[in-house]
Structures are given as C-alpha cells and as structure tokens.
Biopython code that builds the backbone (N, CA, C, O; Angstrom):
import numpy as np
from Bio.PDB.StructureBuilder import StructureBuilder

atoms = [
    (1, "UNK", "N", (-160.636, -12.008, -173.147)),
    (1, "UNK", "CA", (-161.440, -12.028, -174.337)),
    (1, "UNK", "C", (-161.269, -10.718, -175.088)),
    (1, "UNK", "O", (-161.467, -9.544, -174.772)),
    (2, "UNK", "N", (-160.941, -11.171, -175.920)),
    (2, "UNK", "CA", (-160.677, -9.514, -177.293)),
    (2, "UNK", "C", (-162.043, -9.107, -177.822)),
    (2, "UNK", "O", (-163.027, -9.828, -177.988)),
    (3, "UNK", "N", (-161.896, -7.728, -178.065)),
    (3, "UNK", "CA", (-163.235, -6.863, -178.206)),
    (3, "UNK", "C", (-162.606, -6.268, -179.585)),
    (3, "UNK", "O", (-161.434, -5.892, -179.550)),
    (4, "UNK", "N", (-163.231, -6.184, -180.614)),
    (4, "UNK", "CA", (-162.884, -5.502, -181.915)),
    (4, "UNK", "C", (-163.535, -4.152, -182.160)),
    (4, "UNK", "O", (-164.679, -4.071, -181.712)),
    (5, "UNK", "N", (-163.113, -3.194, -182.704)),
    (5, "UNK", "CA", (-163.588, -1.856, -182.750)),
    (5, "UNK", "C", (-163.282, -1.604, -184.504)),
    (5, "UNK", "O", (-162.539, -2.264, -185.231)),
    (6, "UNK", "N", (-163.992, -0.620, -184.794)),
    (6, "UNK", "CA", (-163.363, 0.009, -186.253)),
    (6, "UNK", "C", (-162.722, 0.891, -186.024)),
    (6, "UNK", "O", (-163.367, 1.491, -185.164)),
    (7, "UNK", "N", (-161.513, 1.625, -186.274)),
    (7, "UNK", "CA", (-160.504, 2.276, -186.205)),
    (7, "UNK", "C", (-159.686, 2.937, -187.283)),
    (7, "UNK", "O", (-159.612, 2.461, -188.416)),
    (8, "UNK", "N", (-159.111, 3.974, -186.934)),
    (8, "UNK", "CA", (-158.359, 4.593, -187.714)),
    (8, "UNK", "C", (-157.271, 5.388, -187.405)),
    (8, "UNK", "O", (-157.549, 6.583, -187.498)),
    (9, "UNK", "N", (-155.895, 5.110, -187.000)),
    (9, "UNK", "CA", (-154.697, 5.581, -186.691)),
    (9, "UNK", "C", (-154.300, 7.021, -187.001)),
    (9, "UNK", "O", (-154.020, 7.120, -188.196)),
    (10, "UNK", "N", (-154.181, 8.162, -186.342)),
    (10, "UNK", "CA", (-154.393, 9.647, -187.198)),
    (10, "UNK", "C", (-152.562, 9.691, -187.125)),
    (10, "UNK", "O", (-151.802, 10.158, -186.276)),
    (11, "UNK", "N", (-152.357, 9.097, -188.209)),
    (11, "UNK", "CA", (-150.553, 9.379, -188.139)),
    (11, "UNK", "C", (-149.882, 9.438, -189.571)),
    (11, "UNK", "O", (-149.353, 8.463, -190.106)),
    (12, "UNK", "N", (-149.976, 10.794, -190.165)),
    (12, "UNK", "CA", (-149.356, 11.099, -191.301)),
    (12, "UNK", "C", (-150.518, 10.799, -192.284)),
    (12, "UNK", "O", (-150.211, 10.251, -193.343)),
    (13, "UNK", "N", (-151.777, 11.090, -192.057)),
    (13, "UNK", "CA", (-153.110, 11.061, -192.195)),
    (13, "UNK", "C", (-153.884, 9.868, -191.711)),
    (13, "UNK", "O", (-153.506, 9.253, -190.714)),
    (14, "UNK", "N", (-154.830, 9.564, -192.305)),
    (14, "UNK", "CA", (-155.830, 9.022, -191.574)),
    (14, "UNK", "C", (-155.832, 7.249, -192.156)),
    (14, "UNK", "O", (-156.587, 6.747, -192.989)),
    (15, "UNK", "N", (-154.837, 6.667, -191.466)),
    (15, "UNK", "CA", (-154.967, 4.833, -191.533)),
    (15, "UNK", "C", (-155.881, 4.464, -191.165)),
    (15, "UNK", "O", (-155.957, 4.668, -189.954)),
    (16, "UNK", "N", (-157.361, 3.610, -191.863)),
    (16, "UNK", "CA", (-158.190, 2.937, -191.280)),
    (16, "UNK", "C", (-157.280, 1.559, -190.939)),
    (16, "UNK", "O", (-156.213, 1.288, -191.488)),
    (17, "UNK", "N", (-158.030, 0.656, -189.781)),
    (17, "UNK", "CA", (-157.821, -0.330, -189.523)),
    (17, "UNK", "C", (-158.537, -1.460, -188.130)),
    (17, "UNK", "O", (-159.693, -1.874, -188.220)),
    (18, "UNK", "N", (-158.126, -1.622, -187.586)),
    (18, "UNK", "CA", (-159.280, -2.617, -186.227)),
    (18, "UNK", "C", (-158.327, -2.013, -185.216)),
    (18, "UNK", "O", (-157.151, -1.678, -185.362)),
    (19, "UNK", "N", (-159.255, -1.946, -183.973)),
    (19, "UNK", "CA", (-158.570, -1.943, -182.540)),
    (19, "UNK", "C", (-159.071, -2.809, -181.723)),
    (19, "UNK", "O", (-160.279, -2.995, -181.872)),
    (20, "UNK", "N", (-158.687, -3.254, -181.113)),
    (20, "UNK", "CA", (-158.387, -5.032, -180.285)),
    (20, "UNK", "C", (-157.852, -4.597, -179.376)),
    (20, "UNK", "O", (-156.735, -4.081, -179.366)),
    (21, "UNK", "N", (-159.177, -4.871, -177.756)),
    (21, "UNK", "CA", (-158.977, -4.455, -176.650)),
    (21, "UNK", "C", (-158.765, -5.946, -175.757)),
    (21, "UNK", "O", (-159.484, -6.943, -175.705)),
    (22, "UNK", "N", (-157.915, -5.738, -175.323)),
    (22, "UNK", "CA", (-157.476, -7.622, -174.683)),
    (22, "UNK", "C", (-157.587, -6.848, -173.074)),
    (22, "UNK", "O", (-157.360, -5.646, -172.933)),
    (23, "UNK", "N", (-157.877, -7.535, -172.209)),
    (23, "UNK", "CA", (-157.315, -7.327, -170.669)),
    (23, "UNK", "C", (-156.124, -6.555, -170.746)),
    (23, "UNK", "O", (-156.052, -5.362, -170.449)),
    (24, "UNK", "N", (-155.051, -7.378, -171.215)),
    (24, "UNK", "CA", (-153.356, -6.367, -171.084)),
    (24, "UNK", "C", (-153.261, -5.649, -172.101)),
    (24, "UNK", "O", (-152.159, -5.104, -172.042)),
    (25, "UNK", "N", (-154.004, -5.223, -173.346)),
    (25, "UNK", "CA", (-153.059, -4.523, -174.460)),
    (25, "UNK", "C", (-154.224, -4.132, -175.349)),
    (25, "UNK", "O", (-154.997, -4.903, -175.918)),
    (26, "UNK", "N", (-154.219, -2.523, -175.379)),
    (26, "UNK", "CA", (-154.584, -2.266, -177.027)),
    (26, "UNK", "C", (-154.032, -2.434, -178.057)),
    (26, "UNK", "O", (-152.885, -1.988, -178.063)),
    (27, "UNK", "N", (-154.437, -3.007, -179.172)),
    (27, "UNK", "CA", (-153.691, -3.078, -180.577)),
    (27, "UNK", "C", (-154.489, -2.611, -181.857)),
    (27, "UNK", "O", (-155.569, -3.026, -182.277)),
    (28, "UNK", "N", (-153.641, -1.614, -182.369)),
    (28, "UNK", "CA", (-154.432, -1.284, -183.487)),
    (28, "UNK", "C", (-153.403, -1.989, -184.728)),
    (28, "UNK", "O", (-152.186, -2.158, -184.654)),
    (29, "UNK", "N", (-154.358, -2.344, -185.918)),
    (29, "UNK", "CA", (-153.539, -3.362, -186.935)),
    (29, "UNK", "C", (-154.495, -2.860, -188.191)),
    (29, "UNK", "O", (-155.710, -2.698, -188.303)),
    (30, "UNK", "N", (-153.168, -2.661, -189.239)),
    (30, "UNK", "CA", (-153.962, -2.705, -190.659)),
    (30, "UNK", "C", (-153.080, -3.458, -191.659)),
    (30, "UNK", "O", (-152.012, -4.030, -191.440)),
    (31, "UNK", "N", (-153.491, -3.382, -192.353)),
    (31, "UNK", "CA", (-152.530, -4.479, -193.686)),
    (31, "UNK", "C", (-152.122, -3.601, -194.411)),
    (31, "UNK", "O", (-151.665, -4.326, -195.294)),
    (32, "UNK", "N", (-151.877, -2.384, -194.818)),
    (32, "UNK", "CA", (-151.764, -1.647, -195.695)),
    (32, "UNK", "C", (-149.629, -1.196, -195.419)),
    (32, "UNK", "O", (-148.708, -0.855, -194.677)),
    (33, "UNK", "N", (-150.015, -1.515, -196.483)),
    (33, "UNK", "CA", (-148.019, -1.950, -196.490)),
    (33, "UNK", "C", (-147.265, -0.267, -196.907)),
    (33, "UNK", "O", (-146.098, -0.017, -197.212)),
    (34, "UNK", "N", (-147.953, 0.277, -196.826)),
    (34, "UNK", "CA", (-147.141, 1.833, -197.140)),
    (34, "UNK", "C", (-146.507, 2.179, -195.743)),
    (34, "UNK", "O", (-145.476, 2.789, -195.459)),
    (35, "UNK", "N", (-147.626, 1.488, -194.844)),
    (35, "UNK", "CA", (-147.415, 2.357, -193.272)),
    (35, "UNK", "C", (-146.288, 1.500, -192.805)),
    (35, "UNK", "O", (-146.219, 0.313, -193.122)),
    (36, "UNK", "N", (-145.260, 2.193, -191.932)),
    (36, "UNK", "CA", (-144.335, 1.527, -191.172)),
    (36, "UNK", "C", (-144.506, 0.033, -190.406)),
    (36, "UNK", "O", (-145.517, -0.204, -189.744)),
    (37, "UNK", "N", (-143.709, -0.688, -190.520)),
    (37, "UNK", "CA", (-144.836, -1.605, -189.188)),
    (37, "UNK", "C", (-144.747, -1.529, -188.174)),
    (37, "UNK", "O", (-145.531, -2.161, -187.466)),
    (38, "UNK", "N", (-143.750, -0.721, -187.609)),
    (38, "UNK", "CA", (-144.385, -0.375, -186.148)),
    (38, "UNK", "C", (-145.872, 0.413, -186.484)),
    (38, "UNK", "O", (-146.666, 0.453, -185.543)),
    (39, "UNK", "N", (-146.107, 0.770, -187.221)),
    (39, "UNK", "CA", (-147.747, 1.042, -186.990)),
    (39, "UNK", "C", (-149.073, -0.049, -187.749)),
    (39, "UNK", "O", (-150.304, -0.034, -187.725)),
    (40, "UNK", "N", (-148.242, -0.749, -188.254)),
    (40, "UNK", "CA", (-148.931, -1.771, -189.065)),
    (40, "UNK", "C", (-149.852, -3.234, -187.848)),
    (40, "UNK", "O", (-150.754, -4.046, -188.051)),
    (41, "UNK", "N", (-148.970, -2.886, -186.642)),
    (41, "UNK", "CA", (-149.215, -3.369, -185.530)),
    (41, "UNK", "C", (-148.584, -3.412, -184.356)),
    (41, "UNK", "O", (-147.787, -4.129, -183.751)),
    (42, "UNK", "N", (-149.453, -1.988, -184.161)),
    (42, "UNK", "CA", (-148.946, -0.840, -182.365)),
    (42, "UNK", "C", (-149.772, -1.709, -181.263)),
    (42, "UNK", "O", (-150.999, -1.735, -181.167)),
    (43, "UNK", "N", (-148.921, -2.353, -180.524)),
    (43, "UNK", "CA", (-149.649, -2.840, -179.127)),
    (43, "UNK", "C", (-149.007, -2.062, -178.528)),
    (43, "UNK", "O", (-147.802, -1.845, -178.652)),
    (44, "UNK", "N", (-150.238, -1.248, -177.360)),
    (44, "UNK", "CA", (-150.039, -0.381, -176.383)),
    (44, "UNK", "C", (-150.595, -1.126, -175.489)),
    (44, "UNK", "O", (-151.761, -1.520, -175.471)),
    (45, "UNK", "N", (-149.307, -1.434, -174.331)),
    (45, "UNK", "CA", (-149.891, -2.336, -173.160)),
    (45, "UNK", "C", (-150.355, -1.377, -172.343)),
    (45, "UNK", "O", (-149.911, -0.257, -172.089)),
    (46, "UNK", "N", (-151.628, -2.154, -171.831)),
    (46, "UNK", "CA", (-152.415, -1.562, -170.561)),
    (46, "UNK", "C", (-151.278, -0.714, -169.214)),
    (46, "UNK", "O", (-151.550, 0.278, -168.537)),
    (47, "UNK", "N", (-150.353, -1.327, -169.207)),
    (47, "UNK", "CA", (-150.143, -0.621, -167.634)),
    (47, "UNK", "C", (-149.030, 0.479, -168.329)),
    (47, "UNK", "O", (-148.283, 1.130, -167.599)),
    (48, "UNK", "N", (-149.002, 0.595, -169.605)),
    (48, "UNK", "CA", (-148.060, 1.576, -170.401)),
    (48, "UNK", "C", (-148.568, 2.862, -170.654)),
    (48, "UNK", "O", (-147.791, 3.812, -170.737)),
    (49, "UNK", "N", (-150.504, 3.088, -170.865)),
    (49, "UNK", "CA", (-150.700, 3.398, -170.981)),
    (49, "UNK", "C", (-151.396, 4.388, -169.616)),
    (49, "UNK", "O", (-152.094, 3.839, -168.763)),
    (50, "UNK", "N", (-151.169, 5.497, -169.581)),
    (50, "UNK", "CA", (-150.882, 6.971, -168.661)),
    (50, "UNK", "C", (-152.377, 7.402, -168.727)),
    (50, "UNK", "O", (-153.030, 7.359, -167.684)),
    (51, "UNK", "N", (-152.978, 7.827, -169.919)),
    (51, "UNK", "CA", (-154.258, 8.024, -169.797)),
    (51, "UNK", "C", (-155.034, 8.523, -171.355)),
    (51, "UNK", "O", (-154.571, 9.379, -172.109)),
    (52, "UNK", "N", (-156.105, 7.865, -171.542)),
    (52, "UNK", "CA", (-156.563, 8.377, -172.555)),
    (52, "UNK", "C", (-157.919, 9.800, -172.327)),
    (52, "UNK", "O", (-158.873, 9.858, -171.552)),
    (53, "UNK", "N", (-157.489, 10.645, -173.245)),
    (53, "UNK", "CA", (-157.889, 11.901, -173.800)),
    (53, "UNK", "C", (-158.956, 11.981, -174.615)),
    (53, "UNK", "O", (-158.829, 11.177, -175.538)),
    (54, "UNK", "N", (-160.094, 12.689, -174.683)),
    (54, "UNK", "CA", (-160.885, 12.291, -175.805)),
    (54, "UNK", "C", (-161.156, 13.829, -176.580)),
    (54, "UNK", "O", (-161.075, 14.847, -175.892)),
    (55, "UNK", "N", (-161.514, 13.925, -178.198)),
    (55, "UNK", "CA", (-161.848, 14.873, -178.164)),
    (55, "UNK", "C", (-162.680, 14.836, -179.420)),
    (55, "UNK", "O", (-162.098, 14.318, -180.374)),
    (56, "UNK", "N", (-163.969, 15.286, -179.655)),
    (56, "UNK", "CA", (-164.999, 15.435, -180.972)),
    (56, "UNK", "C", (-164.809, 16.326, -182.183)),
    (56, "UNK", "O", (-165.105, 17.505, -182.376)),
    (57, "UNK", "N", (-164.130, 15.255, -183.065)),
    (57, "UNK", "CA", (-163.626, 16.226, -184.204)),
    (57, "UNK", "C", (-164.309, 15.859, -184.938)),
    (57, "UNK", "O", (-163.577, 15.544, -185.876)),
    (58, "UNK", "N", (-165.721, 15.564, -185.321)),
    (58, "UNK", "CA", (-166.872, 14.975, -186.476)),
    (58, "UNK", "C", (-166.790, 13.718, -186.035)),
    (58, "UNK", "O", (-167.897, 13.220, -185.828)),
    (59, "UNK", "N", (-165.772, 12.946, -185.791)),
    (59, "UNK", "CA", (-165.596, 11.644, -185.001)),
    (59, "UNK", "C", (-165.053, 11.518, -183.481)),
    (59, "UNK", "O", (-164.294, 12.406, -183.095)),
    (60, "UNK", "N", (-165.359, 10.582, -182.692)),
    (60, "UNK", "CA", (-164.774, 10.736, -181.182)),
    (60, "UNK", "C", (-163.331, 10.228, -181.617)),
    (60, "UNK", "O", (-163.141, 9.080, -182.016)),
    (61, "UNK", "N", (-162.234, 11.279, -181.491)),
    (61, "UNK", "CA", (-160.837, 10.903, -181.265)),
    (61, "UNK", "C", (-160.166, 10.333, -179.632)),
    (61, "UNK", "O", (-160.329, 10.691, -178.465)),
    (62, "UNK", "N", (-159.495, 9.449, -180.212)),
    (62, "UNK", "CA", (-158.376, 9.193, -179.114)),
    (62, "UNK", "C", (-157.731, 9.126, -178.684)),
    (62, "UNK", "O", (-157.260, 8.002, -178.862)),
    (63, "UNK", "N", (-156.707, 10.148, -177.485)),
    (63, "UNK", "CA", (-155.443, 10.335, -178.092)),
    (63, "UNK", "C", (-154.940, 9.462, -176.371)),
    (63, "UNK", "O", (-155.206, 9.866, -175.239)),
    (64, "UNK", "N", (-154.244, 8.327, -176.735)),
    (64, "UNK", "CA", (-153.624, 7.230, -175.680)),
    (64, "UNK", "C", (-152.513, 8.216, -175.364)),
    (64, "UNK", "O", (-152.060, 8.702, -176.401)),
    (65, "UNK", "N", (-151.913, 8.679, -174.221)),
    (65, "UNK", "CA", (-150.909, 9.157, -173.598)),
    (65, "UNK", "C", (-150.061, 8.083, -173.049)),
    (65, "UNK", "O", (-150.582, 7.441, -172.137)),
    (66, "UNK", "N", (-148.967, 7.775, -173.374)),
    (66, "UNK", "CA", (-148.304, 6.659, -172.993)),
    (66, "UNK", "C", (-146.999, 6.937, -171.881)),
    (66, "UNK", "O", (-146.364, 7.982, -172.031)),
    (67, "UNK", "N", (-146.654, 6.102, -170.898)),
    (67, "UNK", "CA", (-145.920, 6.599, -169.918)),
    (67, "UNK", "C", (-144.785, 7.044, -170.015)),
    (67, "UNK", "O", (-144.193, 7.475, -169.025)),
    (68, "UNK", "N", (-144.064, 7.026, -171.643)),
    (68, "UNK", "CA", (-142.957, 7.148, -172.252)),
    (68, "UNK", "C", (-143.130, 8.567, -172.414)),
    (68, "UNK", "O", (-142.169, 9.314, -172.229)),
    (69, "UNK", "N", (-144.215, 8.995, -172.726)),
    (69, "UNK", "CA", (-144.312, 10.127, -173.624)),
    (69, "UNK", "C", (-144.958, 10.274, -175.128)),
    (69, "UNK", "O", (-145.223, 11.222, -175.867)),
    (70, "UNK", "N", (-145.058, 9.054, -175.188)),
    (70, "UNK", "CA", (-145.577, 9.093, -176.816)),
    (70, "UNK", "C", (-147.010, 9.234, -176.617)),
    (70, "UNK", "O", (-147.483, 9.182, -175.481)),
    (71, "UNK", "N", (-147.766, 9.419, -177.698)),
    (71, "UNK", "CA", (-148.954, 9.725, -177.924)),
    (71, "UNK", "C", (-149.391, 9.193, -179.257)),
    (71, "UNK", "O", (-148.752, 9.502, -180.262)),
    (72, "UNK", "N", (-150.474, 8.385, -179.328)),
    (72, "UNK", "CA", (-151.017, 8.001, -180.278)),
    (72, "UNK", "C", (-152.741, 8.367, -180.763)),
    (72, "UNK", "O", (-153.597, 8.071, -179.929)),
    (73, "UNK", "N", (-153.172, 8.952, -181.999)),
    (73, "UNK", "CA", (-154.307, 9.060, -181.842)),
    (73, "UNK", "C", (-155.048, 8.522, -182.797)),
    (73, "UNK", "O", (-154.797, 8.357, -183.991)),
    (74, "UNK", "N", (-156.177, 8.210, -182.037)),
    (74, "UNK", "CA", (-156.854, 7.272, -183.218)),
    (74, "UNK", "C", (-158.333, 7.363, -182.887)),
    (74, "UNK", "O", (-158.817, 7.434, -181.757)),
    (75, "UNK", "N", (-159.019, 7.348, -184.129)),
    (75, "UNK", "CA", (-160.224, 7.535, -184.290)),
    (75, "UNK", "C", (-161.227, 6.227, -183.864)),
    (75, "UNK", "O", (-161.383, 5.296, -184.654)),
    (76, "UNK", "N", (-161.920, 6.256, -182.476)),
    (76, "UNK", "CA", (-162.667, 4.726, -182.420)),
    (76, "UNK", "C", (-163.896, 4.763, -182.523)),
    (76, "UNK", "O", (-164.499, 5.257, -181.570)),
    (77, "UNK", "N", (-164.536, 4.359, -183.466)),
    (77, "UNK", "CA", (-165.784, 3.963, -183.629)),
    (77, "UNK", "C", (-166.724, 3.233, -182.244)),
    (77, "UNK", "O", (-166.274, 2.281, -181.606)),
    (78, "UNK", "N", (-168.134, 3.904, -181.935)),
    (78, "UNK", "CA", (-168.389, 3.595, -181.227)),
    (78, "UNK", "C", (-167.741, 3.781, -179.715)),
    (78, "UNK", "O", (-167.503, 2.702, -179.172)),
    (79, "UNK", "N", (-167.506, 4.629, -179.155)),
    (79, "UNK", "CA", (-166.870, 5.560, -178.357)),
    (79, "UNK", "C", (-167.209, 4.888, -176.851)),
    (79, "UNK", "O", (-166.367, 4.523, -176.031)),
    (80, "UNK", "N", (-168.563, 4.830, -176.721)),
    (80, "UNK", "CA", (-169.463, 4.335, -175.575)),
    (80, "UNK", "C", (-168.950, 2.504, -175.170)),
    (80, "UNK", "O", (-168.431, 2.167, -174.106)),
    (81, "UNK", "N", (-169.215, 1.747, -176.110)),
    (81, "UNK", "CA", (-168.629, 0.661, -176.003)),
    (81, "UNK", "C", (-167.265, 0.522, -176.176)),
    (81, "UNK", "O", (-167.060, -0.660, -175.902)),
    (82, "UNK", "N", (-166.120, 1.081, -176.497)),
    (82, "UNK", "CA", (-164.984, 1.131, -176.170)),
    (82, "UNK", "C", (-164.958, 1.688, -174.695)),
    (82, "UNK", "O", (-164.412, 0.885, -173.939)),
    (83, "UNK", "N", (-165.280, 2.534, -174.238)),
    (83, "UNK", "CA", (-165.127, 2.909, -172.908)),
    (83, "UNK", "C", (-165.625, 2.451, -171.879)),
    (83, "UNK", "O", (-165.256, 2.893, -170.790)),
    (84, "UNK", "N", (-166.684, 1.350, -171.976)),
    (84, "UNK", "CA", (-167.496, 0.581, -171.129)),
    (84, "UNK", "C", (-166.746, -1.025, -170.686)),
    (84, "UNK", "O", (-166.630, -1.667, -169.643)),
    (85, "UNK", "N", (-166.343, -1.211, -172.131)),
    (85, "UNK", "CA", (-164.808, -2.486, -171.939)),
    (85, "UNK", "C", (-163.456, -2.152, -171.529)),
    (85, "UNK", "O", (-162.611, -2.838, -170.955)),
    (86, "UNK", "N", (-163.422, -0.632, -172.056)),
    (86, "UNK", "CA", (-161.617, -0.406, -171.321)),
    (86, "UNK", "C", (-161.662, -0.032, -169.897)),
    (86, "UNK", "O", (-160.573, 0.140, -169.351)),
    (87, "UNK", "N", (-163.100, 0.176, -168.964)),
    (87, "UNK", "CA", (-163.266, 0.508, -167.998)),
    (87, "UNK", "C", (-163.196, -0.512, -167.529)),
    (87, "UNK", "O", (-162.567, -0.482, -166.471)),
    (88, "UNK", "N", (-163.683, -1.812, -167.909)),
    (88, "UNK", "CA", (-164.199, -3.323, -166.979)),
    (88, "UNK", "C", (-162.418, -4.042, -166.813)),
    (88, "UNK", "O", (-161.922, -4.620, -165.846)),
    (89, "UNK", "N", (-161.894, -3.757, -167.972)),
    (89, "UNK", "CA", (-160.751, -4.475, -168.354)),
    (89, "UNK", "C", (-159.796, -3.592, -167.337)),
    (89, "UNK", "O", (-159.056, -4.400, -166.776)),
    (90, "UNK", "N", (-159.590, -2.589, -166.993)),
    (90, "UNK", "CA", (-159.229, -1.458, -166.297)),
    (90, "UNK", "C", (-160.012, -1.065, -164.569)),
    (90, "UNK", "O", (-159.688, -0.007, -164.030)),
    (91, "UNK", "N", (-160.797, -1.819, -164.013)),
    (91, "UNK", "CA", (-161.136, -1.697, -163.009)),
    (91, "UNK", "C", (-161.855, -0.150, -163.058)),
    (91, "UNK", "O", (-161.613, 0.543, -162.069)),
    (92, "UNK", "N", (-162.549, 0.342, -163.909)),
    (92, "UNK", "CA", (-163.217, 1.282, -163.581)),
    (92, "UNK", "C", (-162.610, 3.012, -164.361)),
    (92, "UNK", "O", (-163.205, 4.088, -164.426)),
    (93, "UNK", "N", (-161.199, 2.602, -164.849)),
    (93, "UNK", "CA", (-160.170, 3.820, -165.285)),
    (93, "UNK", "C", (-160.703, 3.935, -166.502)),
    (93, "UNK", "O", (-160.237, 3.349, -167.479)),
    (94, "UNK", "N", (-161.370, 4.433, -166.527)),
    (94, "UNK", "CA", (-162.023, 5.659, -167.777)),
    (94, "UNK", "C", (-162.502, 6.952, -167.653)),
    (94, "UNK", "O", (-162.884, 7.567, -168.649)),
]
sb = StructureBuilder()
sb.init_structure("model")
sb.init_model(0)
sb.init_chain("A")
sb.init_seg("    ")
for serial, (resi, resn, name, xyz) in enumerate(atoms, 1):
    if name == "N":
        sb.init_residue(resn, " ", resi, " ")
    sb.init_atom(name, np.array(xyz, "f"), 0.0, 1.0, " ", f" {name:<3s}", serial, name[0])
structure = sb.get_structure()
C-alpha cells in the first residue's frame, strides 16, 4: 500500500513534488518538464537504499544515501509519519 508525502527534490534548487513510499521503492515525481526525467520520476528501491540522513534546515531534509554512491535530497513534509511507515515497510530501519 502506497503512502503519499509532500515533497521537494533539493537538486539544482528546490523541485516541489509527491513522495510515494511502497514496501519496495521510494518515488519522488513532479510534472514540471524543465527537470530531467530521470528526476521527473526517481524510484529509489528499498534494498538500494544504504541509509537515510536527516538534517533541520527550517524544514526536515533528507538526504537517501544510495548503495551506488549517489545521494539524493529531499525535503519531506511531515518527518514523523514518513519515518513511522519507512520503519514498518523496513522492519524497524529508521
């Protein structure tokens, strides 16, 4: 079951858009056609992802560490309930 968040991609400034927490995969998605589409719709699969980082910049940021090396950060609304579903969906890894 998918969980929707408000969101905002911090990549070459600040993309609002949704984040969509599934069992296997975060996805953040916006419609805004300037942005590349690999960022127009980034699924970061669960077992890809290494560990998320948090840090309070006026908003709770998020920066996903991915097992590649990449790093994505994004601003999630509602911080507490994102971390209460990526924990359940995740066996407890938050």
């Amino acid at each position: 079951m998918s969980k929707a968040f408000m969101c905002s991609l911090c990549h070459k400034g600040i993309l609002g858009g949704g984040l969509y927490l599934e069992p296997q995969s975060v996805t953040y998605r916006t419609n805004k056609l300037t942005v590349d589409k690999k960022f127009r719709n980034l699924v970061l699969p669960m077992n890809e992802i290494r560990e998320i980082t948090w840090k309070w910049i006026i908003f709770p940021v998020a920066t996903f560490h991915m097992v590649n090396g990449e790093e994505y950060k994004m601003i999630i609304f509602n911080k507490a309930r994102f971390c209460k579903w990526y924990g359940e969906y995740n066996e407890g890894d938050m």
